[in-house]
N, C-alpha and C positions, 0 to 999 in steps of 0.2 A: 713338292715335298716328298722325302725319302722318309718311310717311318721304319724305325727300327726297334725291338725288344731285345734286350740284353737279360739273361739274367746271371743270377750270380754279379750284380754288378757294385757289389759293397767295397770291392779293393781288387788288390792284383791285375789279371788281366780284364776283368770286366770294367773294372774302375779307368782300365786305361782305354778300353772301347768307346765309356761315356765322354773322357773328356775327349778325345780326339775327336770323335762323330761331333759332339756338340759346338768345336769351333767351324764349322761350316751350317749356316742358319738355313742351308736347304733340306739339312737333317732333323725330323722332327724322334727324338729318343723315349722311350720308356723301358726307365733300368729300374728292373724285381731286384729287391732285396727279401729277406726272409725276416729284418728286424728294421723296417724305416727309421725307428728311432735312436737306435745307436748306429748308425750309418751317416756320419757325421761329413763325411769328406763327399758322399752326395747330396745331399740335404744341402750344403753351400752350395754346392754347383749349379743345381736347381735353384736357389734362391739371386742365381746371377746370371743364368741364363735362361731362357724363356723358349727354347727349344728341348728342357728337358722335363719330365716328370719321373718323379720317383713313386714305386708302387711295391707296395709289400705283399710278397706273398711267397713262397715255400713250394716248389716244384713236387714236391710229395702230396702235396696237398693240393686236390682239383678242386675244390671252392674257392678256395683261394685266389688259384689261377683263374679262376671263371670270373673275377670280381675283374680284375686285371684284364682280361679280356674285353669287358664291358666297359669298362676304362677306353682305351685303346680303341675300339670301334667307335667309341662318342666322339672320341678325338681328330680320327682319322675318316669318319665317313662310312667305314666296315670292310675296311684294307688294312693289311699289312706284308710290306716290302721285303724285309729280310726278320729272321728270328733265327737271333743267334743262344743255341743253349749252349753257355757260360758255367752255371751252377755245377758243381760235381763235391763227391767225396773225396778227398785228399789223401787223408794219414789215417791211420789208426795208431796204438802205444808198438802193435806189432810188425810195421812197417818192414822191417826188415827180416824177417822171418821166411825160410822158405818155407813153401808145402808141407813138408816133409816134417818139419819143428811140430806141425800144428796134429802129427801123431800122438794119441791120447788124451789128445786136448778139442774134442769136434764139437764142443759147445764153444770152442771162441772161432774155432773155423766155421760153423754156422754165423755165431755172431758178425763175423769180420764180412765173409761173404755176402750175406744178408744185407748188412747196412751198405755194403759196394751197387750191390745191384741194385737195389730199393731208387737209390738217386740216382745213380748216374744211367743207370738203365732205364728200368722203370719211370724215375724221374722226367727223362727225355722225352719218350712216349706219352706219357700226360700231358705232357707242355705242347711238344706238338700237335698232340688229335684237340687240345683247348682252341688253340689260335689257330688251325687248318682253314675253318670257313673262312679267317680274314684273308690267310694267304691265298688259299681257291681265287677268294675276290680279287685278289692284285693280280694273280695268275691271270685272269679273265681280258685287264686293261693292258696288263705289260708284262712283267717277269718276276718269279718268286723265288727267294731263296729260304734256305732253310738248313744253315751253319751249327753242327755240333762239335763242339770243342774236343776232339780226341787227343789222342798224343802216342811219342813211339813207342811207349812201353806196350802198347796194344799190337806191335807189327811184329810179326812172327820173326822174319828175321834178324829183322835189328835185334829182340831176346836173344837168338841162338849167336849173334856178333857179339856182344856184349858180355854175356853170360849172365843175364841180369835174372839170377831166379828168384830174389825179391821183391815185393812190392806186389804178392802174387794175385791176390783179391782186386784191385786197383787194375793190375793189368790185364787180369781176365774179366775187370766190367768193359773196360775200353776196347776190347777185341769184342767186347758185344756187341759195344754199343754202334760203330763200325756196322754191324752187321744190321740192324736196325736201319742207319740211314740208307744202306740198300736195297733193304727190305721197302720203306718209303718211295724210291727213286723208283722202284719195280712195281709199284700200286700206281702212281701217278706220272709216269714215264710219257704218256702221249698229252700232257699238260707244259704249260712254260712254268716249270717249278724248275728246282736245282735243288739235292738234298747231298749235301757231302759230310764229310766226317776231317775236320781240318788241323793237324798236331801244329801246336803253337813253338815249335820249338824248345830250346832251352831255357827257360825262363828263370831268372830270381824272382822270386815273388815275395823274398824276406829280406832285401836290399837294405830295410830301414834296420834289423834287427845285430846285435854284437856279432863280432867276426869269428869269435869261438862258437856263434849260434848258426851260423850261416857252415863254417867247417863242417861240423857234426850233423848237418842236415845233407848237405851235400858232397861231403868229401870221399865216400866210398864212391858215390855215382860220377863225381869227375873222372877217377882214377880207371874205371870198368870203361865208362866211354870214349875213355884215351885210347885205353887198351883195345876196344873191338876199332874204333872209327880213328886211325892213328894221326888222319888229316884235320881233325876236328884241334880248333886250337885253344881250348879247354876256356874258354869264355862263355861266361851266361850273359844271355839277353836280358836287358830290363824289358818291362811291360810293357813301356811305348814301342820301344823296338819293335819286339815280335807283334803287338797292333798294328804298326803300321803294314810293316810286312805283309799280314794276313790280310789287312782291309785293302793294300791292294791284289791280292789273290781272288779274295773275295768280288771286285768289282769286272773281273774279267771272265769270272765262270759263265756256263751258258749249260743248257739243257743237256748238252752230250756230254758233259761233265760229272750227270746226278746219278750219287753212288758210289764216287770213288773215296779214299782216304789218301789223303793228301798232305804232304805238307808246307807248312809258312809262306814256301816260296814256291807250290803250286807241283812241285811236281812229284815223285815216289820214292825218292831214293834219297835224298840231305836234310836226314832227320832233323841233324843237330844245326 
């Protein structure tokens, strides 16, 4: 058995990790949510497949996670295969805002920043140093991974292609956090771990949502990524897509790999 933690696994891409991982019954899953009970679309899936549990808990919060840990070791023996952090910060009201806007206003650029880093930084870092001794342990029999979900608004150049100077708190967590799984990769380097930083591509993640809601969310970032990437053929990926993709990138990594940022389709340069 392959055991996996997912978190953030209530919808979007992590929703799309659980079901895919969970149609193969060598996969044993435990997908974190932050609200088990309005998580309605895992809660069925767990009630029909018997390779998944659903565990609540909140990446901010290390009891939580420690509960889920304790979980996961009863289950698995006191190994874990891959841990994929999923969970992150998204939007703020200010999303679109450069730097520059947030002149005279540094109680919301504290605010905005603050909550960026807290989870998506921060957040990471908790989750991993929680589940390390399980992964150590799989390290010990076989090979460990340790997948954080970046993205290319964190890649220095893709910003200067694009010209994307919004989204600036969001993209300066993920140029962190980046920095972190290297950080990890360079502690545990002479171990069979693998710590990467993997951008999921383009993703809709509001597919179900009206098409004037889906425009307005997305429609300046189509038109910048045309404009920097002119090859890119202005298509988003749904969730399973870019899942699949990733989980096979994922299944191919190996120890000389830990550390890089990477993406979908494994390699440094087709963001999109």
């Amino acid at each position: 058995m392959v055991s996996w933690v997912i978190t953030g696994s209530n919808r979007g891409i992590g929703l799309a990790f659980v079901q895919r991982l969970s149609s193969d019954p060598t996969n044993v899953i435990f997908a974190l949510t932050r609200n088990k009970a309005n998580s309605t679309a895992l809660r069925d899936l767990e009630s029909k497949k018997d390779n998944v549990h659903v565990l609540q808990a909140d990446i901010t919060d290390v009891p939580s996670l420690r509960e889920s840990a304790k979980e996961v070791e009863k289950r698995t023996g006191g190994t874990l295969d891959v841990l994929i952090n999923n969970a992150a910060q998204l939007t703020v009201d200010r999303g679109y805002w450069s730097l520059d806007m947030y002149d005279g206003k540094e109680d919301l650029l504290d605010e905005d920043c603050n909550r960026f880093i807290e989870v998506n930084v921060l957040g990471v870092i908790k989750t991993i140093n929680v589940f390390l001794p399980l992964l150590r342990k799989a390290a010990e029999q076989s090979f460990a991974k340790v997948i954080t979900i970046s993205s290319a608004a964190g890649d220095l150049d893709f910003t200067s292609k694009t010209g994307m100077d919004y989204f600036a708190p969001y993209s300066i967590s993920k140029a962190a956090v980046n920095m972190v799984a290297a950080k990890y990769a360079a502690t545990f380097k002479d171990q069979n771990m693998a710590f990467i930083s993997l951008s999921p591509g383009v993703v809709n993640t509001i597919s179900d949502k009206p098409k004037e809601v889906q425009d307005a969310v997305y429609g300046k970032l189509i038109k910048d990524f045309r404009a920097g990437c002119p090859d890119w053929n202005g298509v988003f990926m749904l969730p399973d897509e870019s899942v699949a993709a990733m989980l096979d990138t994922i299944s191919k990594l190996t120890s000389k790999d830990s550390g890089a940022f990477i993406t979908h389709r494994g390699d440094t340069k087709d963001w999109l």
